[in-house]
C-alpha positions as protocol buffer text, in pm:
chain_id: "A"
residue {
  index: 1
  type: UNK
  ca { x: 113 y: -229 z: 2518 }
}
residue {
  index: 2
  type: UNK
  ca { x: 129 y: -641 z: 2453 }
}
residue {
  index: 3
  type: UNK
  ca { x: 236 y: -664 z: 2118 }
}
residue {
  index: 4
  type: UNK
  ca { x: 160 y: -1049 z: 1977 }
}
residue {
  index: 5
  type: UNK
  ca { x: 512 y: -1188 z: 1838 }
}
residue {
  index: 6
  type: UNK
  ca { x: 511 y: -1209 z: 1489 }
}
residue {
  index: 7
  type: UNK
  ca { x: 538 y: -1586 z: 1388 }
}
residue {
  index: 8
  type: UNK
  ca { x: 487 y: -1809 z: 1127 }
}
residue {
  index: 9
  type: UNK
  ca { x: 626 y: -2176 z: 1066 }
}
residue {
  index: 10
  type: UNK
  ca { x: 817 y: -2288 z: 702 }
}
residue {
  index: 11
  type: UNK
  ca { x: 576 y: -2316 z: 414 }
}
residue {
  index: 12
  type: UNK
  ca { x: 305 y: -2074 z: 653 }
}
residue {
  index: 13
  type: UNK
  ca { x: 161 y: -1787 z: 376 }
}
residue {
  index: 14
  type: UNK
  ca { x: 141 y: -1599 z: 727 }
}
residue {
  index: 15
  type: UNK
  ca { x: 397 y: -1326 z: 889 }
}
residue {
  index: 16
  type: UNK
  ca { x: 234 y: -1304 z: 1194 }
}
residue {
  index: 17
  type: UNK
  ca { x: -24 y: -1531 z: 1338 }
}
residue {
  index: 18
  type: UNK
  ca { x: -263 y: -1393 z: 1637 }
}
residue {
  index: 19
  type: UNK
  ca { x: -539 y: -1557 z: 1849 }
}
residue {
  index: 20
  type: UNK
  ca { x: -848 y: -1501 z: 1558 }
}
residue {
  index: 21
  type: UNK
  ca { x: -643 y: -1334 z: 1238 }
}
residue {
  index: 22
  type: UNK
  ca { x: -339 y: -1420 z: 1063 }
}
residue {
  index: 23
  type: UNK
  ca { x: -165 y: -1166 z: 854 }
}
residue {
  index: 24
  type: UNK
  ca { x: -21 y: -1250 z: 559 }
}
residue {
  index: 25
  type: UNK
  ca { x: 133 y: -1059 z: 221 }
}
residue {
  index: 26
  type: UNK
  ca { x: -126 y: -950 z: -72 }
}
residue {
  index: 27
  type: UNK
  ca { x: -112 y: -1122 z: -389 }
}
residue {
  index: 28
  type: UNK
  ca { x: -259 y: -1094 z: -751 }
}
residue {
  index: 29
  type: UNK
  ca { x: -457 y: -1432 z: -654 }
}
residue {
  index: 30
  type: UNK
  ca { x: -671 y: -1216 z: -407 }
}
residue {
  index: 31
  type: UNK
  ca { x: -826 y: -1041 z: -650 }
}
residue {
  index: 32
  type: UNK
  ca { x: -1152 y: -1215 z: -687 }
}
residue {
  index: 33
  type: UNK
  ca { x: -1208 y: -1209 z: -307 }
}
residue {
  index: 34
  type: UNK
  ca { x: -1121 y: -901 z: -262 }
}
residue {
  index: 35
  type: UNK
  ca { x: -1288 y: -715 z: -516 }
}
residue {
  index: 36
  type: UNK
  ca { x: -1622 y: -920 z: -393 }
}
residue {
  index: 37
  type: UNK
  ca { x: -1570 y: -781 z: -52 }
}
residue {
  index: 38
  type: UNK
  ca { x: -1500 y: -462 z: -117 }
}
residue {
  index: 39
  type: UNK
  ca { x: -1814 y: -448 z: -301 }
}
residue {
  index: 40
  type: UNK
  ca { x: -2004 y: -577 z: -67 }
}
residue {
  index: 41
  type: UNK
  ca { x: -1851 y: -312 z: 195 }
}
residue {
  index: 42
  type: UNK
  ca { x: -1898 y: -14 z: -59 }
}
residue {
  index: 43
  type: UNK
  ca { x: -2151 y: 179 z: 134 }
}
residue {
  index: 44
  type: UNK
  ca { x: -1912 y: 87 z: 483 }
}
residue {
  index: 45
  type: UNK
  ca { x: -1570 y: 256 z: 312 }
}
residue {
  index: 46
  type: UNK
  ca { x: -1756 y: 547 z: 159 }
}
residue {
  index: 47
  type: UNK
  ca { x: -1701 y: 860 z: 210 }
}
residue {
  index: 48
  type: UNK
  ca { x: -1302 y: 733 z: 379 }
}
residue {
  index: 49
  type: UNK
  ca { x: -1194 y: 509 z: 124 }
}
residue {
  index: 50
  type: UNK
  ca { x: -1202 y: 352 z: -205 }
}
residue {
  index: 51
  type: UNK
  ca { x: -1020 y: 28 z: -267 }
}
residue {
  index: 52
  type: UNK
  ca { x: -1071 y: -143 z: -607 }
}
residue {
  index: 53
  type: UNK
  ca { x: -1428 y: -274 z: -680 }
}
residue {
  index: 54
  type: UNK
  ca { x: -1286 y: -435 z: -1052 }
}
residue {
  index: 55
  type: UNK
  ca { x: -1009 y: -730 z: -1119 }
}
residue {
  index: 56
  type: UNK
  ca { x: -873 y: -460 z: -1366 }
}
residue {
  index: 57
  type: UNK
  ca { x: -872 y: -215 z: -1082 }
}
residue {
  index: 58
  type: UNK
  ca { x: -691 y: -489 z: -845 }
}
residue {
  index: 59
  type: UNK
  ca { x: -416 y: -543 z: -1102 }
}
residue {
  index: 60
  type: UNK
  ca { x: -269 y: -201 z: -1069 }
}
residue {
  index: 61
  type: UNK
  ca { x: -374 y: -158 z: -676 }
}
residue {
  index: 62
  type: UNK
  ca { x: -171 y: -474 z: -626 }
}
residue {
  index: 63
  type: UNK
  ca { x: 95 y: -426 z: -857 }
}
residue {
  index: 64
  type: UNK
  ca { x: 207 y: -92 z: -633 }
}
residue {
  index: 65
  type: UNK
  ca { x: 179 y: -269 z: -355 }
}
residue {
  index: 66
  type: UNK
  ca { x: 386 y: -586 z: -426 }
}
residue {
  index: 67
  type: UNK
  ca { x: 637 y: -442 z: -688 }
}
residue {
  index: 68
  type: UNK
  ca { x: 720 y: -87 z: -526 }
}
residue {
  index: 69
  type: UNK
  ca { x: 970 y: -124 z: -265 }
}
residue {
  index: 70
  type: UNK
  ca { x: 813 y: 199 z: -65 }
}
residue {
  index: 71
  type: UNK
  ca { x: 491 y: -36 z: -13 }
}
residue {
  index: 72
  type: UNK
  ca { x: 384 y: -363 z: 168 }
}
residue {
  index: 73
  type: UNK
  ca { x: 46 y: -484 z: 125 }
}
residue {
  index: 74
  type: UNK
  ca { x: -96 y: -718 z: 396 }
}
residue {
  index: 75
  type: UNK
  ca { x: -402 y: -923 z: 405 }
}
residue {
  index: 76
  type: UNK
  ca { x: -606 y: -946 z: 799 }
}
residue {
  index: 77
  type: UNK
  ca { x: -769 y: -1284 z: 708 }
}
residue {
  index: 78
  type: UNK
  ca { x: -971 y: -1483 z: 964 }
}
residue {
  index: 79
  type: UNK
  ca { x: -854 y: -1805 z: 1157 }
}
residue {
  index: 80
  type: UNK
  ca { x: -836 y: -2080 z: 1052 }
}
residue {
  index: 81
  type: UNK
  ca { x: -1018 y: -2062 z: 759 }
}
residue {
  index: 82
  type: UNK
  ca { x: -809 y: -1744 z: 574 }
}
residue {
  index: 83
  type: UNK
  ca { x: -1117 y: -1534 z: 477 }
}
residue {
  index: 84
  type: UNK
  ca { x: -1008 y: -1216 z: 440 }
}
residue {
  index: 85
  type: UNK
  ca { x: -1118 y: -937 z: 724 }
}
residue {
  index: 86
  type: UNK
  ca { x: -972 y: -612 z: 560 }
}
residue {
  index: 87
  type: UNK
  ca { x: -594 y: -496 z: 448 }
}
residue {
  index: 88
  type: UNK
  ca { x: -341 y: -306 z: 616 }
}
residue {
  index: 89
  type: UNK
  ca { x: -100 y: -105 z: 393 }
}
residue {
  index: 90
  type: UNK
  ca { x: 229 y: 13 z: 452 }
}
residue {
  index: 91
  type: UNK
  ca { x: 270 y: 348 z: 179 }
}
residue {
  index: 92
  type: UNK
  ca { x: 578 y: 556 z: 151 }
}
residue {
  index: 93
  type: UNK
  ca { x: 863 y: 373 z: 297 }
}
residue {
  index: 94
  type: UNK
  ca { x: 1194 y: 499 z: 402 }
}
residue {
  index: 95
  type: UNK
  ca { x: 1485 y: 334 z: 505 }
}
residue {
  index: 96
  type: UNK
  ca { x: 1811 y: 453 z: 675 }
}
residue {
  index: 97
  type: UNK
  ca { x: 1757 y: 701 z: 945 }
}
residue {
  index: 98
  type: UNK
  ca { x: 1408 y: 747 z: 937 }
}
residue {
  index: 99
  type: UNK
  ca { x: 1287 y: 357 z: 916 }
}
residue {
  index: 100
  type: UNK
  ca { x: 887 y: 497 z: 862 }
}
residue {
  index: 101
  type: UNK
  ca { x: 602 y: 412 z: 681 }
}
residue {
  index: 102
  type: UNK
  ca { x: 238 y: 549 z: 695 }
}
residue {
  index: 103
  type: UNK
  ca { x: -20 y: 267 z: 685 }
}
residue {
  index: 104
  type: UNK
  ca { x: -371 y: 263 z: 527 }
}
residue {
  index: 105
  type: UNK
  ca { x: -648 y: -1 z: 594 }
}
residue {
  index: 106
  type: UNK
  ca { x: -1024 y: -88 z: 561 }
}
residue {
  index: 107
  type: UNK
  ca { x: -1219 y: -382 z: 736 }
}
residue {
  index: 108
  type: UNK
  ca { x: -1444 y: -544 z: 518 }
}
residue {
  index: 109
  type: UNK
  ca { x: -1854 y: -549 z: 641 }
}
residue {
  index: 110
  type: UNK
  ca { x: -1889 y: -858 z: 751 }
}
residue {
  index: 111
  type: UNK
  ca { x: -1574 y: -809 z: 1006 }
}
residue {
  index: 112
  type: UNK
  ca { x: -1679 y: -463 z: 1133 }
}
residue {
  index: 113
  type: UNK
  ca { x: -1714 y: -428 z: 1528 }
}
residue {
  index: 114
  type: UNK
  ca { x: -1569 y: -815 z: 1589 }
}
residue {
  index: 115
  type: UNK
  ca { x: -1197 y: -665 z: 1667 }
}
residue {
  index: 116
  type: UNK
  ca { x: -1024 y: -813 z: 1412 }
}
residue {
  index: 117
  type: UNK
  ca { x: -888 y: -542 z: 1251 }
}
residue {
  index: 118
  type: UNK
  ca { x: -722 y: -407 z: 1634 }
}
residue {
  index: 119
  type: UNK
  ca { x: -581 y: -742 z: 1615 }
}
residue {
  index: 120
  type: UNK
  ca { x: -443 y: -765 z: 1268 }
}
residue {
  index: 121
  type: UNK
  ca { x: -332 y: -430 z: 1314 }
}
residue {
  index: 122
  type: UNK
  ca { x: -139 y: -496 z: 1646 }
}
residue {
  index: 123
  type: UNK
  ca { x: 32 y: -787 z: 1410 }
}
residue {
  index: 124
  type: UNK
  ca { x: 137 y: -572 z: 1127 }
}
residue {
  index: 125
  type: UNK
  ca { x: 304 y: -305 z: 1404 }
}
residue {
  index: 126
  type: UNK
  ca { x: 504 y: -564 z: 1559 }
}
residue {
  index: 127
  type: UNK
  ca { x: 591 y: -734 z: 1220 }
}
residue {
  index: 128
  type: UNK
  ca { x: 700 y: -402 z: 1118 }
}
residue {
  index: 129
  type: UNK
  ca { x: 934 y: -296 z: 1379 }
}
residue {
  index: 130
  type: UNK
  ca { x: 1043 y: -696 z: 1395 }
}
residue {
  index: 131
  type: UNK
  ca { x: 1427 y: -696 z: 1264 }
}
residue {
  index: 132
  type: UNK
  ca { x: 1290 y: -1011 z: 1117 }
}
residue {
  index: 133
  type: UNK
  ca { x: 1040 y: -826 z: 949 }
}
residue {
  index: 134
  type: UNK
  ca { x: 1037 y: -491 z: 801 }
}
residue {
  index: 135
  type: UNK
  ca { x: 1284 y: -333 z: 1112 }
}
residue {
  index: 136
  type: UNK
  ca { x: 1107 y: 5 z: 1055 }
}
residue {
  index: 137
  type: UNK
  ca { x: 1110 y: 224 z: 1401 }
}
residue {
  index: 138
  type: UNK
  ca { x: 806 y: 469 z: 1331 }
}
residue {
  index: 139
  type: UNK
  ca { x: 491 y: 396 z: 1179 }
}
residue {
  index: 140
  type: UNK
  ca { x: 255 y: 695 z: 1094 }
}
residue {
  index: 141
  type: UNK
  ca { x: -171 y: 648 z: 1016 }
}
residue {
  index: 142
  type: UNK
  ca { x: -366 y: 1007 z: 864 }
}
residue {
  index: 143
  type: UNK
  ca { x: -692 y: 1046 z: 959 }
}
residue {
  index: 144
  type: UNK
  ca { x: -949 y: 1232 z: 893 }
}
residue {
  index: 145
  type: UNK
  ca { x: -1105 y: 1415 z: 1163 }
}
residue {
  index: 146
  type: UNK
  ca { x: -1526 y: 1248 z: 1122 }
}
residue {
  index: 147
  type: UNK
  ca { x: -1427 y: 926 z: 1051 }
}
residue {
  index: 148
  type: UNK
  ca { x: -1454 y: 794 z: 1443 }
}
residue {
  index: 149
  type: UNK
  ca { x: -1340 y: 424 z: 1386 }
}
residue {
  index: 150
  type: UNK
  ca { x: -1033 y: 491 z: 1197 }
}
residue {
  index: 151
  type: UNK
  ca { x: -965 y: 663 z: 1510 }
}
residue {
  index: 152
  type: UNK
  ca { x: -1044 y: 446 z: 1785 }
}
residue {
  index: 153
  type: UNK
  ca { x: -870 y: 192 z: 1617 }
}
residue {
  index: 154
  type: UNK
  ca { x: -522 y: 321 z: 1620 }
}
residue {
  index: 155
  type: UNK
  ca { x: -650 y: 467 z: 2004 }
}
residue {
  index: 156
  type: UNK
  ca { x: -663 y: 84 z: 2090 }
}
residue {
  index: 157
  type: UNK
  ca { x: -338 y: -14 z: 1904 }
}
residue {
  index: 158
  type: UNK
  ca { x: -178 y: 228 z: 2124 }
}
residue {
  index: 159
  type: UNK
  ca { x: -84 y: 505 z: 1837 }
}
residue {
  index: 160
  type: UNK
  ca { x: -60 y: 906 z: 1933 }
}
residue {
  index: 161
  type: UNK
  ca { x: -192 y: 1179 z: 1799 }
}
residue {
  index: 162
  type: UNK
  ca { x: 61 y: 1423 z: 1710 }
}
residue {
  index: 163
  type: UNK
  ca { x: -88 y: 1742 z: 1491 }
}
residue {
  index: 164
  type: UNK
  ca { x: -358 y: 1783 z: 1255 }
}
residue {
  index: 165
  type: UNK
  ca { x: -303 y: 1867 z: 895 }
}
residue {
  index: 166
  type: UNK
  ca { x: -564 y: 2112 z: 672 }
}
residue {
  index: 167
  type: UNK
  ca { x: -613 y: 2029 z: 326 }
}
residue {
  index: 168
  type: UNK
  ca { x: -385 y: 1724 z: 362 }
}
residue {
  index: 169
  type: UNK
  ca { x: -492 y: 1458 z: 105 }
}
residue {
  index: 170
  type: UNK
  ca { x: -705 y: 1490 z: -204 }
}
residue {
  index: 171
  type: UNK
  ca { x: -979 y: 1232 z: -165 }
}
residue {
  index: 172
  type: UNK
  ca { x: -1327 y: 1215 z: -305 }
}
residue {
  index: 173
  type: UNK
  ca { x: -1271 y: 1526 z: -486 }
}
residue {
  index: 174
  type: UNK
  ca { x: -1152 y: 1757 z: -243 }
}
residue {
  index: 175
  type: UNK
  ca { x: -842 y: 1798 z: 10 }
}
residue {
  index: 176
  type: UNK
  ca { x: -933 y: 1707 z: 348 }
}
residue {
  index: 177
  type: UNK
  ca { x: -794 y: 1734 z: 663 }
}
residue {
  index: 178
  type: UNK
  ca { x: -665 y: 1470 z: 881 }
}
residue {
  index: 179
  type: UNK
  ca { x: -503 y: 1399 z: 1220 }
}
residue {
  index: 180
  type: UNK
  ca { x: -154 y: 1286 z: 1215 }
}
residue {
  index: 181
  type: UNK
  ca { x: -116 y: 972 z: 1439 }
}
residue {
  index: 182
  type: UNK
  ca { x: 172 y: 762 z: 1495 }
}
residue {
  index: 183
  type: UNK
  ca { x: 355 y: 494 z: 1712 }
}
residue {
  index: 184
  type: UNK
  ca { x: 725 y: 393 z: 1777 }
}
residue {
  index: 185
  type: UNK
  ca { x: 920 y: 120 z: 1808 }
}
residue {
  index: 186
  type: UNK
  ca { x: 991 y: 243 z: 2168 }
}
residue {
  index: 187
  type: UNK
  ca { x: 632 y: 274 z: 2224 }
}
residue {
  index: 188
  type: UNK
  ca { x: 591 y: -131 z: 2181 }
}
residue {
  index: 189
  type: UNK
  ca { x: 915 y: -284 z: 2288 }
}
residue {
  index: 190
  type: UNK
  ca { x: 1234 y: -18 z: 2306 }
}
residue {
  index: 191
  type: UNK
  ca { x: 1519 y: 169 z: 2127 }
}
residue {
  index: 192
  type: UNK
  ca { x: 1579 y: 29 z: 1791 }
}
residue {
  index: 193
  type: UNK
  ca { x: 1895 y: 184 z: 1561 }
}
residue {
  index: 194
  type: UNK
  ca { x: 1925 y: 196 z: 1212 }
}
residue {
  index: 195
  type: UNK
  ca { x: 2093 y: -65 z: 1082 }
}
């Protein structure tokens, strides 16, 4: 797998810049875009996810995601104007000798099927194993089984599937199962040791 090299120049909001997306880090200023596209991609992320719809909803969302250490949330906004394409999270991270993190993301409706999420996705793996970036070696995506493009996205990024988990997470009111997929720093670009 080509992984794009994460890049971005002094004063750039971006981590890693690709051919049609940038990625950059979420902040509490992307609340009002954000909540209006999620909205407007409500019927799109149901019954797989449910980002915040509300500013009040946003606040906490992006408080866990920029204040929590374990967490990195990142923005797949559209060149050159920045519109934002979906999010990428990075949830439960651990340092030392595991250097892993399982991500989470959504597209937004009016970026479905234009590849911009396999591109902003291919960005936040190689920012992630970057030792300029987060220098984790393993990154981990859990999937449930129906929901086809969740799948073939992390198919195209180059992920694995590794096992398949009953009664795994507890969304939409019940626990539901999910493939475990995942990719290594080994699988982009080679060993990497902890530091």
């Amino acid at each position: 797998m080509s992984e794009p090299e994460p890049r971005s120049s002094s004063g750039d909001p971006y981590v890693a810049t690709g051919t049609r997306v940038a990625l950059r880090r979420l902040t509490y200023g992307d609340a009002a875009e954000f909540t209006a596209a999620a909205r407007r991609s409500k019927d799109l992320h149901r019954p797989w996810l449910f980002p915040p719809l509300t500013p009040d909803d946003f606040a906490g969302y992006a408080r866990r995601l920029i204040e929590d250490p374990a967490r990195a949330g990142f923005l797949v906004c559209e060149r050159p104007a920045g519109r934002i394409a979906g999010y990428i999270n990075i949830n439960n991270i651990v340092h030392g000798a595991f250097l892993c993190g399982a991500v989470g993301y959504g597209a937004f409706a009016h970026a479905v099927g234009r590849g911009l999420m396999g591109e902003g996705l291919r960005l936040l793996v190689a920012h992630a194993f970057a030792a300029s970036g987060l220098g984790l070696h393993r990154l981990e995506a859990n999937i449930q089984p129906g929901n086809t493009a969740s799948l073939g996205l992390v198919r195209s990024v180059g992920f694995r599937l590794e096992g398949y988990s009953p009664d795994f997470l507890y969304i939409d009111g019940a626990w539901r199962d999910h493939e475990r997929w995942a990719i290594t720093r080994e699988m982009t670009s080679g060993p990497a040791r902890p530091a």
